[in-house]
C-alpha positions as a Markdown table, in Angstrom:
| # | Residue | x | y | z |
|---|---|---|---|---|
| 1 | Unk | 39.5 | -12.4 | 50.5 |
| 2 | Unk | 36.7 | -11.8 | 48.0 |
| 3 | Unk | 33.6 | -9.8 | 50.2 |
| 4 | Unk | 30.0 | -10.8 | 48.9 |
| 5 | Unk | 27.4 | -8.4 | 48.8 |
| 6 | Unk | 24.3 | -10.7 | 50.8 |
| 7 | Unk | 21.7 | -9.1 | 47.9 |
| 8 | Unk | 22.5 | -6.7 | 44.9 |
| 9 | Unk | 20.3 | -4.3 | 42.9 |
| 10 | Unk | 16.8 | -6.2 | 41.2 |
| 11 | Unk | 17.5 | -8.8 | 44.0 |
| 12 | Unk | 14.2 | -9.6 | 45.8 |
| 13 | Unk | 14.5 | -8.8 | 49.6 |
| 14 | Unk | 12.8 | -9.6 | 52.5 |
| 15 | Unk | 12.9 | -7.1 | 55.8 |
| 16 | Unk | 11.3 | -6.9 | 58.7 |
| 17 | Unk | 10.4 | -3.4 | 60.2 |
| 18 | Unk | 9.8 | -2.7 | 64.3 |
| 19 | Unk | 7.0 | -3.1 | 64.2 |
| 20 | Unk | 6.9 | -7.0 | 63.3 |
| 21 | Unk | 5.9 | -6.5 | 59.6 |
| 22 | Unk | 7.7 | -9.3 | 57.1 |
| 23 | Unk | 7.9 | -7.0 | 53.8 |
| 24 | Unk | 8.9 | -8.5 | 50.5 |
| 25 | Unk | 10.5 | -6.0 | 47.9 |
| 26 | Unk | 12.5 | -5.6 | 45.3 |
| 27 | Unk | 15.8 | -3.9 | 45.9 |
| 28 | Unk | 17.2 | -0.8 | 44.5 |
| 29 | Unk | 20.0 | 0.6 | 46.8 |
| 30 | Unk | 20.6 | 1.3 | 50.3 |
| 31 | Unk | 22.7 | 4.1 | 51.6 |
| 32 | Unk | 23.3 | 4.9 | 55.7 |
| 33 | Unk | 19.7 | 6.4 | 56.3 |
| 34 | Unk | 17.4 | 4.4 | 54.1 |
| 35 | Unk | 16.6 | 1.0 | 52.2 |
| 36 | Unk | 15.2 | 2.2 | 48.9 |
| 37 | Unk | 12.5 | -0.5 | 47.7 |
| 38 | Unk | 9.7 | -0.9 | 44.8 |
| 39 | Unk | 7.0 | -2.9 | 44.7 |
| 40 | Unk | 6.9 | -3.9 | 48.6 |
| 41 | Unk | 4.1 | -6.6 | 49.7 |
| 42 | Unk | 3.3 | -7.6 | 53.3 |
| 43 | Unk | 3.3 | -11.7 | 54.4 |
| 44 | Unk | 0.0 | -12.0 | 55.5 |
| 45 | Unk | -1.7 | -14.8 | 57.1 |
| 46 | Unk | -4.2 | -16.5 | 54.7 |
| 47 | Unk | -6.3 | -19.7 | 54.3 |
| 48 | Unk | -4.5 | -21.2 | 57.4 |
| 49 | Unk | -0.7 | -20.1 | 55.9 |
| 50 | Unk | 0.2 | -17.0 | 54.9 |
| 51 | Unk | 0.7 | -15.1 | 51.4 |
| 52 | Unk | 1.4 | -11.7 | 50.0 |
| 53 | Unk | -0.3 | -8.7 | 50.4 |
| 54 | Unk | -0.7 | -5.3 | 49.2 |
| 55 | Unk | 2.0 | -2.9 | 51.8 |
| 56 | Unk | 1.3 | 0.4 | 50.6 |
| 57 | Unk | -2.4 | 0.9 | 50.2 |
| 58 | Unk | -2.0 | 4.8 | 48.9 |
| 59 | Unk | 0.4 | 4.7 | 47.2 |
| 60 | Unk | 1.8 | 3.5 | 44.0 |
| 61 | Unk | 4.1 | 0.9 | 44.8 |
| 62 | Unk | 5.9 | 0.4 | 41.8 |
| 63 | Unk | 8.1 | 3.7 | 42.3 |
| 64 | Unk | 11.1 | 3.8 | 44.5 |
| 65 | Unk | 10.1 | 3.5 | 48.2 |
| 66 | Unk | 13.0 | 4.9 | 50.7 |
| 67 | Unk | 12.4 | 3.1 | 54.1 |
| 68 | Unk | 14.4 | 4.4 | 57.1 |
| 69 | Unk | 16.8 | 1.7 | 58.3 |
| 70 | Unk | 15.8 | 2.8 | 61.9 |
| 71 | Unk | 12.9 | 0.7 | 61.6 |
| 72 | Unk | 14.3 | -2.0 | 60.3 |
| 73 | Unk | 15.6 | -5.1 | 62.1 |
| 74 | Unk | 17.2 | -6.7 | 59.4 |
| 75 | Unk | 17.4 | -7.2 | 55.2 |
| 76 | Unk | 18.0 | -10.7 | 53.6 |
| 77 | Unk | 17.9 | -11.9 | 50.5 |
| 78 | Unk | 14.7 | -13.9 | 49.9 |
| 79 | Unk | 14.5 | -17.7 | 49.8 |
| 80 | Unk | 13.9 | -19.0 | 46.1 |
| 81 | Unk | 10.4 | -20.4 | 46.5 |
| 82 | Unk | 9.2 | -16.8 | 48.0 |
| 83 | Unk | 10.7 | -15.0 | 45.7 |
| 84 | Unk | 9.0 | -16.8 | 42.6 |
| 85 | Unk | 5.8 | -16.2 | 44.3 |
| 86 | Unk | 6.7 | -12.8 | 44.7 |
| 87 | Unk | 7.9 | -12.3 | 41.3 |
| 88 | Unk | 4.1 | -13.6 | 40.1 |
| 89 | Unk | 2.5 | -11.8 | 42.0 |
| 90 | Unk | 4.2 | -8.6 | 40.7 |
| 91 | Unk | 4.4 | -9.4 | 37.5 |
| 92 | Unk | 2.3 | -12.8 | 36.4 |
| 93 | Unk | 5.3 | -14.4 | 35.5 |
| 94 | Unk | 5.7 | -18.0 | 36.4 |
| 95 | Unk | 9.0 | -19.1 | 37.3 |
């Protein structure tokens, strides 16, 4: 039986912590302790929908970010239409 990883390394993720924040990242590796992320934005509500948001405020956000999995309820892989908004608003390319 072949055993799929559910998202692999450059794959954009979507987590959400304890405290009921929806985080959108991209994914760099995970070990036992901590989810290691770049370029995390928040789902925010906007306009009457929602949108992405700056997570880190401080910080820069394009260098690897280790989150403590204790805080986080789960990881997924990002549905397609997210992650090409995502991917725009990190980069400015259009998918």
């Amino acid at each position: 039986m072949l055993i799929e990883k559910p998202y692999a390394k450059n794959d954009t993720v979507t987590f959400r912590t304890s405290a009921g924040e929806e985080i959108v990242a991209r994914f760099v590796e995970e070990n036992d302790k901590t989810l290691t992320i770049t370029k995390p934005m928040a789902l925010m509500s906007k306009d009457g929908g929602f949108g992405l948001g700056p997570w880190l405020l401080t910080a820069d956000p394009s260098q690897n970010i280790p989150v403590n999995k204790s805080i986080i309820q789960f990881v997924v892989k990002t549905e397609a239409n997210m992650s090409s908004q995502y991917v725009q608003a990190t980069t400015g390319v259009t998918i």
